[in-house]
C-alpha positions, -999 to 999 in steps of 0.1 A, spaced: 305 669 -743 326 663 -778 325 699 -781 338 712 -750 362 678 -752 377 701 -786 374 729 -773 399 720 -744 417 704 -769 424 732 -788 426 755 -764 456 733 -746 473 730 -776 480 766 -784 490 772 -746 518 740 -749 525 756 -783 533 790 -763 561 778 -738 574 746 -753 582 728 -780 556 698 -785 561 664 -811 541 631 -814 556 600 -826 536 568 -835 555 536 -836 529 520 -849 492 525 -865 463 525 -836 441 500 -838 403 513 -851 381 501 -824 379 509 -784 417 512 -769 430 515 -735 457 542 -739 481 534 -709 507 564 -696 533 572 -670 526 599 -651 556 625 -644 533 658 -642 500 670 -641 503 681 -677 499 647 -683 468 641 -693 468 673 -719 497 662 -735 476 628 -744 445 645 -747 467 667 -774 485 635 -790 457 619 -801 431 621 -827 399 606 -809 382 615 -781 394 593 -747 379 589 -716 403 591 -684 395 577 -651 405 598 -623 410 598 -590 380 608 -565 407 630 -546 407 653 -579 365 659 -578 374 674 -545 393 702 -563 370 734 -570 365 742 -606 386 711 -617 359 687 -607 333 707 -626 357 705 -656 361 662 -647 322 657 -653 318 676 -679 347 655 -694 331 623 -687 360 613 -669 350 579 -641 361 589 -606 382 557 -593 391 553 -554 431 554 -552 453 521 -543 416 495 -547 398 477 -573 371 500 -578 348 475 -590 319 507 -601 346 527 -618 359 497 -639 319 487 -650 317 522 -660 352 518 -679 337 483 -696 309 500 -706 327 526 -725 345 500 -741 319 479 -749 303 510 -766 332 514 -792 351 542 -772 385 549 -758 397 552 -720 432 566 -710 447 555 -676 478 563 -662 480 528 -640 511 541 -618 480 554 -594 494 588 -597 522 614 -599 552 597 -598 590 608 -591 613 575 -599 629 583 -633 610 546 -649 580 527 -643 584 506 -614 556 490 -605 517 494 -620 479 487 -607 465 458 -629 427 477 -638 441 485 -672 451 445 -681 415 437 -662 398 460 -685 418 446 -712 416 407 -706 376 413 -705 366 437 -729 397 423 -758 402 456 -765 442 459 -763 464 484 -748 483 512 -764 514 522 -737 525 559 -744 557 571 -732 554 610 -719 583 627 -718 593 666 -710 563 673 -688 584 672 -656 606 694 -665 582 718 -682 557 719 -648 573 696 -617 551 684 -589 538 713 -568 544 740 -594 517 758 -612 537 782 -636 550 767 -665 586 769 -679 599 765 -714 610 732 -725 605 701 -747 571 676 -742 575 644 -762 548 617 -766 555 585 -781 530 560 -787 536 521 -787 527 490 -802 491 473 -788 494 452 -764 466 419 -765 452 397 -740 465 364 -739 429 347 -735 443 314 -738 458 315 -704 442 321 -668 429 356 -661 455 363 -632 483 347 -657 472 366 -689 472 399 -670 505 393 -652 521 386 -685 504 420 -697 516 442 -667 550 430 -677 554 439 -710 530 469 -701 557 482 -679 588 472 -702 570 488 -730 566 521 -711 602 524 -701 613 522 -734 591 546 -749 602 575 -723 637 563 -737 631 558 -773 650 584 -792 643 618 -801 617 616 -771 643 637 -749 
């Protein structure tokens, strides 16, 4: 699975390389252990720009809608990724999350519950702060930026352009408070911090 997980890797990374211009900036170090890489979602180059951005292998949970998809759902389980029912607490797909956690590895989720076409971050589903709050493994928010431009909603052809990713500070659980506190209080900054990282500079 690591090997095809490379192989994709590299692959994508010579085909951004091709049409656009692709950077990485790191506002701070990432922590060691198991993260929970948290992303807006503008494209559905998304998740290859942060497959591309980072240097350890993550595990994406996806929605069940996608396994429907011919080919691309062949691609999904041999990726790994945890199918998750849209807009519900998918109580399987977040024990299957845990688990990962638990065993030292990553998970990315983009916790907008899809594509979406507001210019910021609005409003987010709480699975990422749950998995956060009950694992302790913190939250990295990553600001994607370009990948709208280079491949909008219902296009398949891409165009020239610029794809930045920035990565944030970790964001920690707050165990000291109430569970439904603690992950309000994360969701919050979860949010503010992914506005500003698809505004930070140099990531237009």
């Amino acid at each position: 699975m690591i090997l095809l997980y490379n192989l994709i890797k590299m692959i994508t990374t010579g085909l951004l390389a091709s049409f656009c211009s692709f950077s990485v900036k790191f506002i701070d170090d990432i922590p060691k252990g198991p993260c929970i890489f948290v992303a807006n979602h503008k494209s559905i180059l998304d998740p290859i720009a942060l497959i591309d951005a980072l240097d350890r292998r993550v595990f994406f949970l996806a929605s069940k809608d996608l396994y429907k998809i011919p080919i691309l759902n062949l691609m999904l389980n041999a990726l790994g990724t945890i199918p998750i029912k849209k807009n519900t607490a998918d109580v399987n797909a977040l024990r299957s999350a845990l688990k990962l956690l638990k065993n030292g590895y990553s998970i990315a989720v983009f916790p907008e519950g899809g594509i979406s076409l507001d210019k910021s971050v609005k409003k987010i589903y709480k699975g990422a702060m749950y998995l956060s709050y009950k694992s302790g493994s913190p939250i990295v928010p990553v600001g994607i930026s370009g990948t709208d431009v280079v491949l909008p909603m219902g296009e398949y052809l891409p165009r020239s352009g610029r794809i930045s990713v920035t990565v944030g500070k970790s964001i920690y659980p707050d165990l000291s408070l109430k569970k439904a506190e603690s992950l309000e209080k994360m969701g919050n900054a979860v949010i503010a911090a992914l506005n500003n990282l698809i505004n930070y500079p140099n990531s237009k």
